[in-house]
C-alpha positions, 0 to 999 in steps of 0.5 A, a space after each residue: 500500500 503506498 502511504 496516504 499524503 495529504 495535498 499540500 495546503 496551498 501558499 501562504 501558511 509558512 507564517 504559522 511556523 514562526 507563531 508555533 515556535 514562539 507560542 509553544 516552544 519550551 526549554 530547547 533540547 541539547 543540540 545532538 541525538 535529543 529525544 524529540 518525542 516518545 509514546 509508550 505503554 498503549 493499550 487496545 483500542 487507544 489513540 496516543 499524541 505527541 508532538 515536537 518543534 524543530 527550529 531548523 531543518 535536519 535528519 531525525 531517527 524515528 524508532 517504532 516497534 507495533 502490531 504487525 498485520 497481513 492478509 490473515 490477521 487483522 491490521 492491528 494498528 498503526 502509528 505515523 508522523 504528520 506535519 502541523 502545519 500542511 497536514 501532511 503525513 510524512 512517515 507511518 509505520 504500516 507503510 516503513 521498511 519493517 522486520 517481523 518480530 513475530 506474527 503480531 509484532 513489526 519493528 522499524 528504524 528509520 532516518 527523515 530529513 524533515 523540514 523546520 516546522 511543527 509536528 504531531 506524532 500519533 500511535 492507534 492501537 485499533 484495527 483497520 478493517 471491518 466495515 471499509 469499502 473492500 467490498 463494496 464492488 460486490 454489492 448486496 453481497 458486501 453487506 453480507 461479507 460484511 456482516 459475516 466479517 464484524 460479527 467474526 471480529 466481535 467474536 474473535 479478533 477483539 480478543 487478539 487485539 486486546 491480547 496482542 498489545 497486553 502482551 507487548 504493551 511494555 515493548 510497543 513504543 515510537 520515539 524520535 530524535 533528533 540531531 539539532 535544536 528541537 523543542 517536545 510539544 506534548 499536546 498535538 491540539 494546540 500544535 494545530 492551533 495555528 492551522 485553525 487559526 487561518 481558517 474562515 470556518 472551522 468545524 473539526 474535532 467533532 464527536 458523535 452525533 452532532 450537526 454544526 452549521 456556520 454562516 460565512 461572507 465572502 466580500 470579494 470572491 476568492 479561493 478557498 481551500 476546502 479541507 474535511 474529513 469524514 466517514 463515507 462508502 461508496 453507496 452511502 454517506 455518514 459524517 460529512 460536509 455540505 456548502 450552500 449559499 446562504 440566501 438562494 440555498 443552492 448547493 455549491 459543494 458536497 463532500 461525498 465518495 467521487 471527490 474524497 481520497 482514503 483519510 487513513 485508518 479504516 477504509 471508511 475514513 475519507 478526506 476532501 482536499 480541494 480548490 473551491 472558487 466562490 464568487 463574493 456572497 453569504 454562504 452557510 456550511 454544514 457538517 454532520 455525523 452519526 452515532 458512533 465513529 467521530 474524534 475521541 470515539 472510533 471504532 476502528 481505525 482513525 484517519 491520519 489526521 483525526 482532530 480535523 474530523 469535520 470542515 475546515 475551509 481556508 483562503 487560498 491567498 492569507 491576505 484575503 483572509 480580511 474578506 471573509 466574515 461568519 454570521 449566525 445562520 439559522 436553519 429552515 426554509 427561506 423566509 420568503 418561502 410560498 410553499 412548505 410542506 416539511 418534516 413529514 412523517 410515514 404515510 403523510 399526503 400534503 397539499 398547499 395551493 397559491 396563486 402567480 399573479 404573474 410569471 415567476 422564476 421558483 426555487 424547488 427544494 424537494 426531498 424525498 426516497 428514490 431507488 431503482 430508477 422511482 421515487 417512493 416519497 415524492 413531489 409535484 405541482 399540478 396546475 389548477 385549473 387544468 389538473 395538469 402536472 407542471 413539475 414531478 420530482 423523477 428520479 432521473 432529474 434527483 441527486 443524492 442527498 446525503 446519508 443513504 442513496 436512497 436519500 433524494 433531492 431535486 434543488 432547481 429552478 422552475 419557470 411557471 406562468 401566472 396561474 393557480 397551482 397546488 403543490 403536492 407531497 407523499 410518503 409510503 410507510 417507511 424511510 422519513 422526517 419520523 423514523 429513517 431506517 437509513 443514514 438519514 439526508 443532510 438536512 431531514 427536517 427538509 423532508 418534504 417539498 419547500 417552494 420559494 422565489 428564486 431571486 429573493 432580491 427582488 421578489 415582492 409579496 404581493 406576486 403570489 396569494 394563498 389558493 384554495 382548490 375547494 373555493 375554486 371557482 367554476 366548479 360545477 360538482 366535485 366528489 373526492 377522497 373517495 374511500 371503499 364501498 363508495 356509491 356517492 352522487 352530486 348534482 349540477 346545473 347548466 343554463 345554457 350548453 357549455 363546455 366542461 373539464 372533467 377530471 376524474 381519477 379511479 381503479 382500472 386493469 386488464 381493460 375494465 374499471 373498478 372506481 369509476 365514475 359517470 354522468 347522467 342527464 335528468 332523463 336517467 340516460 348517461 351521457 359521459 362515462 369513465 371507462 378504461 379506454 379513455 383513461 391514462 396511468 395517473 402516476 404510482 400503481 399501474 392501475 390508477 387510471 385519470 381522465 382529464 377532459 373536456 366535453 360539450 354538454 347542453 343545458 339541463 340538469 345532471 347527476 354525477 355518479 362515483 362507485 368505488 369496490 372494496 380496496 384500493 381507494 383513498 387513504 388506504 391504496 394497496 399499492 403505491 397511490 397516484 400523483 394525486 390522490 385527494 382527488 380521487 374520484 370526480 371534479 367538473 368544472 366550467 372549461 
């Protein structure tokens, strides 16, 4: 395995040397083979730190004897040298020139001819392996492995791991020295303290179990250096980082699989290190994590760099650090939103109308759960007068939202005319705002469908106003939400011939209908009728069948009948419902 090297944070940073040696340096060492630092006496499942200054550039000797591993047994640890100041490891015992002591026992002795700088020294007595990304190629099968493989390592390799360092606790060890000025530095956090002390933002050291936001201004644009480290697979996300822009709340970076490098320690452990070019604006970032895995609580193997668990972002160029301002953000739809249907739980329908009084750009934020090329919770706009869906949240138009792949999210702009509209969400039994049954998404109270304007700058309330379907006007009958064993009626009248727009939605297959309705004039006769034929798939379960039509009916007076059977009807579908399922059954309207 080559060793991992973190990218070397860009220009500028030399400063912080100059801070750390003033601020941390202690007594100075005697000027040949001084010990800089030593770590001793680990035990299982423990992660040691040290540190040490070097005032100039030399050659030290860094001796280390540890855990050996190989195919056969468990990696059982490992220990490794990073430098302070760029974050780069630059020495680890699993990738040394070593000799095997025994089967467990590995020892090496090496020379580094290392700048002058600041340095932290860490030794990890977990093990590397078990729940990594080794078989993630194998799909459901991986899950199987590795299973198989953590329930073997509770069984069994956590006693060898605990047997192994009990055994040569008193001999595992790693010492440096050095051959000229040199200062010991015992706490590795306050060595990083200059390396935060650049940053604009800085959510790192996080535990399990925490979600951390901070807003950021940028007054001109400007490079920033995105540094994060978490804990993602291929098909899932767990601790990660997101950046969205404060006021449009359009994503503009994700941390995921694609775009991160293996951290160190287990497979799991991922790092993000790369170029971001923002131009000048309010920006808010986030990190979460789950319940286990984080700083000071691993469960495996730690990256290189484990008090950076979280986001750091840096100015490219120090100078335009001066630019950069935080601000308190709080989460939530944007204050203008004009529709929010959110948090919503299992088994959740809900529906909100409103008015464009004229054309307007709209910003969708929809969250939902999606796999295998559908989405099972899901939303869309339909027009109001025409019944027509103006925009569905497809799959094919979703990316992934963070946490489990299933996880979906559609953030777009979407032009509509002046109209009425109502929006729509719905939810199957599991996999919510209530009770995830996965890694849930970056934001889970987003859950749900948030329409707001696109350019909040220069939107004016009085664009928009509240709608309400069932104050609709035009309408001539209406018999919705219709549930099973229904024969229900309503009455209408027309003066003169007039056209109208029949919508109607029910249950059909195989060429026949089982929810269905019709229209009779006042001498009994029918004279519109819903049949298979003259309907078309209503989204969800290919059985739910729509009409949406318009015919010419002369004056005189009508009854519209609606029939349901006994399954499959409103509230209580047996497969997934339609696009729109308050209106299952029948609403006429004047055309």
């Amino acid at each position: 395995m080559k060793p991992f090297l973190y990218k070397e944070i860009r220009r500028g940073h030399a400063v912080l040397l100059a801070v750390l040696v003033t601020v941390l340096a202690a007594s100075p060492l005697q000027a040949q083979d001084q010990l800089l630092t030593e770590i001793r006496n680990v035990y299982p499942e423990e992660l040691r730190t040290d540190g040490f200054i070097l005032e100039e550039a030399q050659d030290v000797f860094v001796e280390a004897i540890g855990p050996a591993g190989g195919q056969d047994v468990a990696e059982m640890g490992d220990a490794w040298i990073l430098n302070a100041r760029t974050r780069e490891v630059v020495w680890t015992l699993g990738t040394a020139r070593t000799e095997e002591r025994s089967r467990f026992v590995r020892e090496a002795a090496e020379k580094l001819s290392l700048p002058a700088g600041a340095y932290e020294v860490y030794f990890a007595s977990y093990p590397t392996w078990g729940g990594g990304d080794r078989w993630d190629n194998t799909n459901n099968l991986g899950d199987v492995i590795r299973n198989v493989m953590d329930e073997i390592f509770d069984r069994g390799g956590r006693s060898d791991l605990e047997d192994v360092y009990r055994r040569n606790k008193d001999e595992f060890h790693l010492t440096v020295h050095g051959t000229r000025k040199g200062y010991r530095e015992s706490a590795a956090d306050r060595l990083a303290a200059g390396f935060r002390d650049q940053a604009i933002v800085s959510l790192s050291g996080l535990g399990s179990g925490e979600r951390v936001q901070q807003g950021f201004m940028l007054k001109r644009p400007m490079e920033i250096d995105v540094y994060a480290i978490g804990e993602l697979r291929r098909d899932e996300a767990y601790d990660y980082a997101w950046i969205l822009n404060a006021d449009t709340r359009a994503r503009v970076w994700t941390m995921e699989y694609r775009n991160t490098e293996h951290a160190g320690g287990n497979e799991k452990n991922r790092v993000a290190n790369e170029i971001l070019q923002l131009p000048e604006g309010r920006y808010v970032a986030f990190f979460v994590t789950d319940d286990s895995h984080a700083y000071r609580d691993w469960n495996t193997g730690p990256p290189y760099d484990p008090a950076f668990w979280g986001l750091t972002l840096l100015p490219v160029d120090p100078e335009m650090r001066r630019f950069a301002t935080t601000f308190d953000y709080e989460s939530g739809p944007p204050g203008s939103a004009i529709v929010t249907l959110r948090s919503l739980g299992d088994d959740a329908y809900r529906a909100e109308g409103f008015t464009l009084k004229q054309p307007l750009d709209l910003r969708i934020y929809a969250l939902g759960e999606g796999s295998g090329g559908r989405m099972h919770d899901y939303g869309w706009i339909t027009d109001a007068d025409t019944h027509r869906r103006v925009w569905v949240m497809d799959y094919d138009e979703t990316d992934h939202a963070g946490g489990t792949r299933k996880n979906r999210q559609f953030d777009g702009v979407v032009h509509l005319p002046a109209g009425n509209y109502v929006a729509h969400f719905i939810t199957d039994d599991s996999h919510s705002f209530e009770d995830f049954n996965a890694a849930p998404p970056d934001e889970p109270e987003a859950w749900g469908l948030t329409i707001a304007p696109a350019r909040p700058d220069t939107f004016r309330p009085e664009q928009v106003a509240p709608y309400n379907p069932m104050d609709a006007a035009g309408v001539l009958a209406q018999i919705t939400r219709v549930r099973d064993d229904a024969r229900e009626r309503a009455r209408f009248t027309l003066r003169k011939e007039a056209r109208v727009r029949i919508y109607a939605l029910g249950e059909g297959s195989g060429g026949d209908m089982y929810d269905y309705a019709w229209i009779e004039d006042e001498d009994g006769d029918t004279v519109w009728k819903m049949t298979y034929r003259n309907t078309d798939h209503a989204g969800g379960g290919e059985k739910n069948r729509e009409v949406n039509t318009v015919i010419t009916l002369p004056a005189g007076d009508y009854t519209v009948f609606y029939r349901s059977d006994d399954s499959h009807s409103f509230e209580e579908f047996n497969t997934a419902p339609p696009y729109d399922p308050a209106a299952w059954g029948i609403t006429i309207r004047r055309d």
